[in-house]
C-alpha positions as CSV (number, residue, x, y, z in Angstrom):
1,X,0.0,0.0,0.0
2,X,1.5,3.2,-0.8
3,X,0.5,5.9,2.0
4,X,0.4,9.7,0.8
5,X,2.7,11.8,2.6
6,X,1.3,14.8,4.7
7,X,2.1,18.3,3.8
8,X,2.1,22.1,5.2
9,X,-1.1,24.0,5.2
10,X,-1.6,27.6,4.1
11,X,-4.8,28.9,3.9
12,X,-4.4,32.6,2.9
13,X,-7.1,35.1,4.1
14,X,-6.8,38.5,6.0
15,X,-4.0,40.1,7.8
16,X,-5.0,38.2,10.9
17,X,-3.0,34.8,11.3
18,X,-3.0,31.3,13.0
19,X,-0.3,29.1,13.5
20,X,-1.6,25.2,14.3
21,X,1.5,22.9,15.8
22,X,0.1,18.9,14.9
23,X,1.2,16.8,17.8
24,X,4.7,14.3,18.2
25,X,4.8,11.6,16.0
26,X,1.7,12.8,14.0
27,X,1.2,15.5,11.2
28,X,-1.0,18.1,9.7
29,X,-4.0,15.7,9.7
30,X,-3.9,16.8,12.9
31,X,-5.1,20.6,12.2
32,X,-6.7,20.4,8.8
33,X,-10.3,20.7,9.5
34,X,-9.7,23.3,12.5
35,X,-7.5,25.1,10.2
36,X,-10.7,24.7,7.2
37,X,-12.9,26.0,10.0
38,X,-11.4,28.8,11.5
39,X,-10.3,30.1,8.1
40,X,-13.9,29.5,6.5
41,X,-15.8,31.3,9.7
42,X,-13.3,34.0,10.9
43,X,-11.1,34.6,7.4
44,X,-8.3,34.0,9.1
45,X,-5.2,32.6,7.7
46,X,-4.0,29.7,8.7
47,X,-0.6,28.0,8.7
48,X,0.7,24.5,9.8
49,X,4.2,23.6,9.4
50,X,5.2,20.4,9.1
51,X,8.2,18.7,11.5
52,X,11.2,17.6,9.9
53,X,10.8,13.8,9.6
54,X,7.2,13.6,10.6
55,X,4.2,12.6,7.9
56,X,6.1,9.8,6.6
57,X,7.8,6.3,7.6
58,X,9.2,6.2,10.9
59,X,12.8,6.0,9.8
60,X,12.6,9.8,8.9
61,X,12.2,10.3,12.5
62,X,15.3,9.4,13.7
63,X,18.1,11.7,12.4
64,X,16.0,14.3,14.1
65,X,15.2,15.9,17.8
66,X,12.8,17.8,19.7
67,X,14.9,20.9,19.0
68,X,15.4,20.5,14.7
69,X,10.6,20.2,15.6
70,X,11.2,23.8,17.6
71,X,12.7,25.1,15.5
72,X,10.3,24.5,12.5
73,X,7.7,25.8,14.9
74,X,9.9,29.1,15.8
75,X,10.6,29.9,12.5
76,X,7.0,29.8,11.3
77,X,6.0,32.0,13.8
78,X,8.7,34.3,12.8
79,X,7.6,34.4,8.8
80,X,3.6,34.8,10.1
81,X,4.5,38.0,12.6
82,X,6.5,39.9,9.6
83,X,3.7,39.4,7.5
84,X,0.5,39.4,9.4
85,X,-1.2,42.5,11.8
86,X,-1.4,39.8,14.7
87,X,-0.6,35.9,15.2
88,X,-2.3,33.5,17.2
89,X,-1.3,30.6,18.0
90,X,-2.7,26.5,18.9
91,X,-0.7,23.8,19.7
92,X,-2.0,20.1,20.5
93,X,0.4,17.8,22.8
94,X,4.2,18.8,21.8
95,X,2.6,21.6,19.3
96,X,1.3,23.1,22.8
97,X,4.3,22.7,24.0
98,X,6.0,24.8,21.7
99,X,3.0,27.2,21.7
100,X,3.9,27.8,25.2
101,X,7.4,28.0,24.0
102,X,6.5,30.6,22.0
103,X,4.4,33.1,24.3
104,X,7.1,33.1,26.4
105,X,9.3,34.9,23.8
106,X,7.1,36.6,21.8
107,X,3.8,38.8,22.4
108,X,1.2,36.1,20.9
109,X,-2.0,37.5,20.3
110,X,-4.1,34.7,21.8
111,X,-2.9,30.9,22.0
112,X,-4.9,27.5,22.7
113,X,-3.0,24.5,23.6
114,X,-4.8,20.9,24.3
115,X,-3.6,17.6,25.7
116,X,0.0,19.5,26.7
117,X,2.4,17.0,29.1
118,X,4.2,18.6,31.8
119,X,6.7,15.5,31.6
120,X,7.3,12.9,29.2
121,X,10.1,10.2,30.3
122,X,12.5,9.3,27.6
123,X,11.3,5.6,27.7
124,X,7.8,7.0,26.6
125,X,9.0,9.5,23.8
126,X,10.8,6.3,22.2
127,X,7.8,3.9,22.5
128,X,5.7,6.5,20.9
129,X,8.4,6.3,17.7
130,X,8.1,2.6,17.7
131,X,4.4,2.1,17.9
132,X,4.3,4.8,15.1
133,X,6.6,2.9,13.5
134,X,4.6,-0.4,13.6
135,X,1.2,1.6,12.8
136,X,2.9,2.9,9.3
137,X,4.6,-0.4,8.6
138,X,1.1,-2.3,8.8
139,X,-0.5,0.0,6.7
140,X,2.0,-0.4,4.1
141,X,0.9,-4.6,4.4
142,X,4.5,-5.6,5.8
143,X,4.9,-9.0,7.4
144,X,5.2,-9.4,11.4
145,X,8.5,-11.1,10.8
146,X,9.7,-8.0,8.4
147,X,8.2,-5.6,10.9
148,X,9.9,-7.2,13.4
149,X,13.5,-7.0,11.5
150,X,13.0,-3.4,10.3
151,X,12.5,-2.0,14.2
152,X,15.8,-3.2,15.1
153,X,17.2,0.0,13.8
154,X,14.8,2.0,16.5
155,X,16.4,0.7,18.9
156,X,19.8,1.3,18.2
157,X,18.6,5.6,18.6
158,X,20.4,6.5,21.2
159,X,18.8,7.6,24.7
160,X,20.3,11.1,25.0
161,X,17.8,11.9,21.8
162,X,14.6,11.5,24.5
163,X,16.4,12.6,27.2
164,X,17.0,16.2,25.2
165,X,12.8,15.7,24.7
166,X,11.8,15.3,28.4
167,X,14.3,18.0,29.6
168,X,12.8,20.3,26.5
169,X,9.4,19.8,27.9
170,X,10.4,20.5,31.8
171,X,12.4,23.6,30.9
172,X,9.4,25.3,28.9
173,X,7.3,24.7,32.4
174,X,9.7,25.8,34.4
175,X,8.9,29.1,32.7
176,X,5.4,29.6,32.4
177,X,4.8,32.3,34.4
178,X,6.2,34.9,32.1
179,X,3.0,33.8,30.0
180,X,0.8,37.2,29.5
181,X,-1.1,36.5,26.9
182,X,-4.6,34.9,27.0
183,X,-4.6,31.6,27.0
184,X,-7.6,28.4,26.8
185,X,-6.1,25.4,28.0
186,X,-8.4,22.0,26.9
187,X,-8.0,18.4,28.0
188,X,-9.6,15.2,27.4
189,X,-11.8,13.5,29.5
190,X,-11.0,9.9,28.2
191,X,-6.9,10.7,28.2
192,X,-4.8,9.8,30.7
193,X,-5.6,11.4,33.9
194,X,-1.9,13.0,33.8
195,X,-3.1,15.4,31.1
196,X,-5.9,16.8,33.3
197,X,-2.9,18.1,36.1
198,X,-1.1,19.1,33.5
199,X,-3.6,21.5,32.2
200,X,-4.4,22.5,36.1
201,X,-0.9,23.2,36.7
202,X,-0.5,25.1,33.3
203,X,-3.2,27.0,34.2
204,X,-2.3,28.2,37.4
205,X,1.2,28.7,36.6
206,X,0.8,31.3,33.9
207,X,0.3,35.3,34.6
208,X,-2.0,35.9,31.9
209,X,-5.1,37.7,32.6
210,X,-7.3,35.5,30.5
211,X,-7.7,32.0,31.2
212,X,-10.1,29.4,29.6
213,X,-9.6,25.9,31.1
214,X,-11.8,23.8,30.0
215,X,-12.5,19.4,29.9
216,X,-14.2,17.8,27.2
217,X,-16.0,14.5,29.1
218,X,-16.0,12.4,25.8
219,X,-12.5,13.2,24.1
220,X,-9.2,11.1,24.1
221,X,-5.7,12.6,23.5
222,X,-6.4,14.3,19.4
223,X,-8.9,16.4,20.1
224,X,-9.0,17.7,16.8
225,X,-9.4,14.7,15.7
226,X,-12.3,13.4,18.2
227,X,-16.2,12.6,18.3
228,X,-16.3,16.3,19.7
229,X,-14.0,17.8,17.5
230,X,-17.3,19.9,16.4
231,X,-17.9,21.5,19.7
232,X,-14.0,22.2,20.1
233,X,-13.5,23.9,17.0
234,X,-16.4,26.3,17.9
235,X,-14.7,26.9,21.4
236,X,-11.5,27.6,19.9
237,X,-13.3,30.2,17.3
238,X,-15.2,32.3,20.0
239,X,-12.2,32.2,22.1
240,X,-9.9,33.9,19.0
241,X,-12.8,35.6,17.6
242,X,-15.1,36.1,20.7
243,X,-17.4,39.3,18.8
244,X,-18.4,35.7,16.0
């Protein structure tokens, strides 16, 4: 089976930007129809990058690091503040990380950020490569016994590459106060349970003077990709376009 590789989205519209961050180990999927709907009912436009390595096999993964995935992120947001009037930003899981990453450098306009971890051990950053990696290999109709052959190279990455990812993560939220800008924070209610503190302590770690925390009962870890995916994409638009 050969799988379609992801790409970038740019939808142009007015002077008024969005930058969506897809989650670790995932891709644009991730954003498309939030991205469709926030550009169809504000006019917005809307911009997803995509990470080095990510929206194709898991081999592409490995020469790579959280860092090479910031940056993508930091210089997006870059290009979108010299050319738009104001830049919001949403980030789901890592992508919130970095969101948070980047309100605490730059004066974001508004920012959402759902399903954000406050840790991830290197153990689990490396697992989530590997099941990715056995995801995308049955989908291409690979055998167990070739599946099993090809992984051997996953884990030969060395450690120090998810230790950089956890210390990534704890060093953005050892910052979050410096975090002015308005801010909704959203969670899953069928996650993990870890997600929920993390989006309590995110909340009351920030200074900004605007904060929207919110659960969504019925929702697992991609929210923009759940059964309530409708509801969230109307409570992201009236929280960046409250007067809609």
């Amino acid at each position: 089976m050969r799988i379609k590789k992801a790409r970038l989205i740019n939808l142009e519209g007015n002077d008024t930007a969005v930058l969506l961050l897809h989650s670790y180990t995932s891709h644009t999927r991730d954003m498309k129809a939030l991205a469709e709907s926030i550009h169809q009912t504000l006019g917005f436009t809307c911009f997803a990058p995509l990470y080095r390595g990510h929206g194709e096999e898991a081999e592409a993964l490995i020469p790579y690091t959280i860092d090479n995935w910031w940056e993508d992120a930091l210089e997006s947001y870059k290009q979108l503040a010299k050319k738009y009037n104001q830049v919001f930003v949403i980030g789901l899981s890592v992508g919130g990380i970095f969101a948070l990453k980047l309100a605490q450098q730059f004066p974001v306009e508004r920012m959402v950020v759902m399903s954000v971890p406050t840790d991830k051990s290197p153990i689990q950053a490396k697992q989530r490569i590997i099941d990715y990696a056995v995801r995308y290999k049955k989908l291409e109709n690979k055998s167990e016994v070739q599946i099993q052959d090809e992984l051997k190279k996953f884990d030969r990455i060395p450690m120090n590459s998810f230790e950089r990812f956890q210390e990534f993560i704890h060093e953005t939220m050892s910052d979050l106060s410096v975090i002015t800008s308005p801010i909704a924070i959203y969670y899953g209610g069928r996650d993990e349970e870890t997600y929920e503190e993390s989006a309590v302590e995110i909340a009351e770690s920030v200074s900004s003077a605007l904060i929207e925390l919110k659960k969504f009962e019925n929702t697992s870890h991609l929210m923009t990709l759940s059964k309530e995916k409708g509801g969230i994409y109307r409570q992201i638009i009236q929280f960046l376009g409250p007067d809609v």
